[in-house]
FIKOLPA-99049 format. One record per residue (C-alpha): residue in three letters; y, x, z; chain. Coordinates in nm, 3 decimals. Example, Ala and Ser with C-alpha at 12.3 -4.5 7.8 and 13.67 -1.06 7.14 Angstrom:
% FIKOLPA-99049
{node 'ALA',{-0.450,1.230,0.780},'A'} {node 'SER',{-0.106,1.367,0.714},'A'} 
This chain:
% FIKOLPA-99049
{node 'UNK',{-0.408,2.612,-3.082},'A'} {node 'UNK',{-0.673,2.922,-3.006},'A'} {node 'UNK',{-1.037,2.909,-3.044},'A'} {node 'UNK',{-1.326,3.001,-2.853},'A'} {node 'UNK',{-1.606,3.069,-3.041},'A'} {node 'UNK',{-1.967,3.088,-2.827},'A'} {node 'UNK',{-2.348,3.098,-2.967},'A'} {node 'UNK',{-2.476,2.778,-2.995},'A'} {node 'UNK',{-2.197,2.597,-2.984},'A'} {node 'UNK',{-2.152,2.320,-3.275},'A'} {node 'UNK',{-1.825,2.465,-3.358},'A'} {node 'UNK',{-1.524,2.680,-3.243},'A'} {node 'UNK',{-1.410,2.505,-2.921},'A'} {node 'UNK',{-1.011,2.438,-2.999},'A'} {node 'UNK',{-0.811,2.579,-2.664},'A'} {node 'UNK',{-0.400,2.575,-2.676},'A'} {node 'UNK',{-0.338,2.980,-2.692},'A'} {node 'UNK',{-0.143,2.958,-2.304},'A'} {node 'UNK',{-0.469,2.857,-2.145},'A'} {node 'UNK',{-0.736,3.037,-2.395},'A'} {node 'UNK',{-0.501,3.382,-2.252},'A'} {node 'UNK',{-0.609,3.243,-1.912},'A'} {node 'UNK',{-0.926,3.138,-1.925},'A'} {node 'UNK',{-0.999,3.487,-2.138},'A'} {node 'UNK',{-0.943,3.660,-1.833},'A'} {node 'UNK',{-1.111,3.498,-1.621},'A'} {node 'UNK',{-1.433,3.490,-1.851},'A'} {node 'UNK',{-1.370,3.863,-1.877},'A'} {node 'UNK',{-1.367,3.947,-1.517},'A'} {node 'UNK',{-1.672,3.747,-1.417},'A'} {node 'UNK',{-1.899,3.926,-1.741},'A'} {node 'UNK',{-1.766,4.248,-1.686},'A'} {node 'UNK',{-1.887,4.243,-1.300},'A'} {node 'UNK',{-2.299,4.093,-1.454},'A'} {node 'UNK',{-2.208,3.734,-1.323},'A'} {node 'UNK',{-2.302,3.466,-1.541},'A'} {node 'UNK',{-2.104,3.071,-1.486},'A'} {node 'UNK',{-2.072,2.770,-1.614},'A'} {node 'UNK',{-1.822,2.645,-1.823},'A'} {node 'UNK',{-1.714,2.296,-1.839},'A'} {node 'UNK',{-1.478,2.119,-2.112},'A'} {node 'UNK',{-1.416,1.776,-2.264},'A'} {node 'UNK',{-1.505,1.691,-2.612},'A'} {node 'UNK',{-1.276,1.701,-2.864},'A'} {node 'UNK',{-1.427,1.346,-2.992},'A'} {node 'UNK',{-1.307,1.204,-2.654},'A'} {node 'UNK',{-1.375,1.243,-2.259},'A'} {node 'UNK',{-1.765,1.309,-2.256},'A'} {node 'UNK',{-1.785,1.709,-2.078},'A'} {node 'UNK',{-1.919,1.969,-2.259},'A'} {node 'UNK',{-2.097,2.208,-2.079},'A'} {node 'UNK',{-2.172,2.612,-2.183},'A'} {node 'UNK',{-2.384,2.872,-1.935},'A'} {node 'UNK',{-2.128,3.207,-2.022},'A'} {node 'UNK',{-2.366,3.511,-1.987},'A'} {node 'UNK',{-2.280,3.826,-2.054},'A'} {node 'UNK',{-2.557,3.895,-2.324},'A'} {node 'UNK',{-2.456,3.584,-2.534},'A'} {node 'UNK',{-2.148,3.639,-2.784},'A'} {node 'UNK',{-1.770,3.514,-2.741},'A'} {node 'UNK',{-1.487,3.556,-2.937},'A'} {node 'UNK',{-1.122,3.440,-2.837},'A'} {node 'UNK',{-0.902,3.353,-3.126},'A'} {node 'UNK',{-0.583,3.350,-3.108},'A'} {node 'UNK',{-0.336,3.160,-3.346},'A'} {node 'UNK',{0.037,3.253,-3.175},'A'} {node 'UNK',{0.211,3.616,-3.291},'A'} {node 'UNK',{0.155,3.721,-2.950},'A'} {node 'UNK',{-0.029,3.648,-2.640},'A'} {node 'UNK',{0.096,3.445,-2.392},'A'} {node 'UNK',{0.272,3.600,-2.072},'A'} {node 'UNK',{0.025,3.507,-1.785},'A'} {node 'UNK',{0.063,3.302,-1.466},'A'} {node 'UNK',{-0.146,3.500,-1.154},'A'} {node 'UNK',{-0.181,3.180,-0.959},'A'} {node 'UNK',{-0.324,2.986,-1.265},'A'} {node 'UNK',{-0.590,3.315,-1.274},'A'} {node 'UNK',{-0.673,3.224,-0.883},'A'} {node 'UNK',{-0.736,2.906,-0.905},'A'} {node 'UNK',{-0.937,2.975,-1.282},'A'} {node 'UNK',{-1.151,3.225,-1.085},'A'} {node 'UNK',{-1.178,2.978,-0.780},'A'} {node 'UNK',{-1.304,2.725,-1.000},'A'} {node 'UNK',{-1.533,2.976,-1.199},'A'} {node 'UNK',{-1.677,3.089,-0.851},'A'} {node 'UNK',{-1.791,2.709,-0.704},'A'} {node 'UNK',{-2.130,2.594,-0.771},'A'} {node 'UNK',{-1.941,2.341,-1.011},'A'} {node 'UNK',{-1.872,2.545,-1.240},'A'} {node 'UNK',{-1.534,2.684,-1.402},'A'} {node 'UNK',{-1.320,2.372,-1.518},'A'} {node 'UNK',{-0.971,2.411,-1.750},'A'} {node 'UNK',{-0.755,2.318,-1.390},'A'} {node 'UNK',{-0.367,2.209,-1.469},'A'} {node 'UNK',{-0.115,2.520,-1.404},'A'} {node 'UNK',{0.035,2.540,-1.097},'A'} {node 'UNK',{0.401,2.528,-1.098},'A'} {node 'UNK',{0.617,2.794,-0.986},'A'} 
């Protein structure tokens, strides 16, 4: 289990390493090019969403607990971005098969 860590937040959100590796990149792609999203998650005290506004001046850090980073899935990344890109904001999706 990986942690995000963001400003604000009460405490390091906990993110199973195989998606945190996915969602890092996606996170990364959309600060790098100056465009800020929202970010939508459960709690971890049950099914109420959390909500976080990801800009790039505001602080992340991805921690990792697994020896080594996850191989990634490019169709998981399309639909991550696709999400990230609607005016719903980016939601953890399932992983396509295949």
């Amino acid at each position: 289990m990986g942690h995000l860590f963001y400003k604000g937040a009460e405490g390091p959100l906990d993110i199973e390493d195989r998606t945190l590796a996915h969602l890092r990149l996606v996170f990364m792609t959309k600060l790098r090019r100056g465009e800020p999203f929202l970010f939508i998650t459960t709690s971890p005290h049950g099914n109420a969403p959390r909500e976080f506004w990801i800009h790039p001046s505001l602080p992340l850090q991805f921690r990792f607990v697994g020896s080594r980073l996850p191989q990634i899935n490019p169709r998981w990344i399309d639909v991550l971005m696709d999400s990230a890109n609607s005016s719903a904001g980016l939601h953890v999706i399932r992983e396509p098969s295949g």
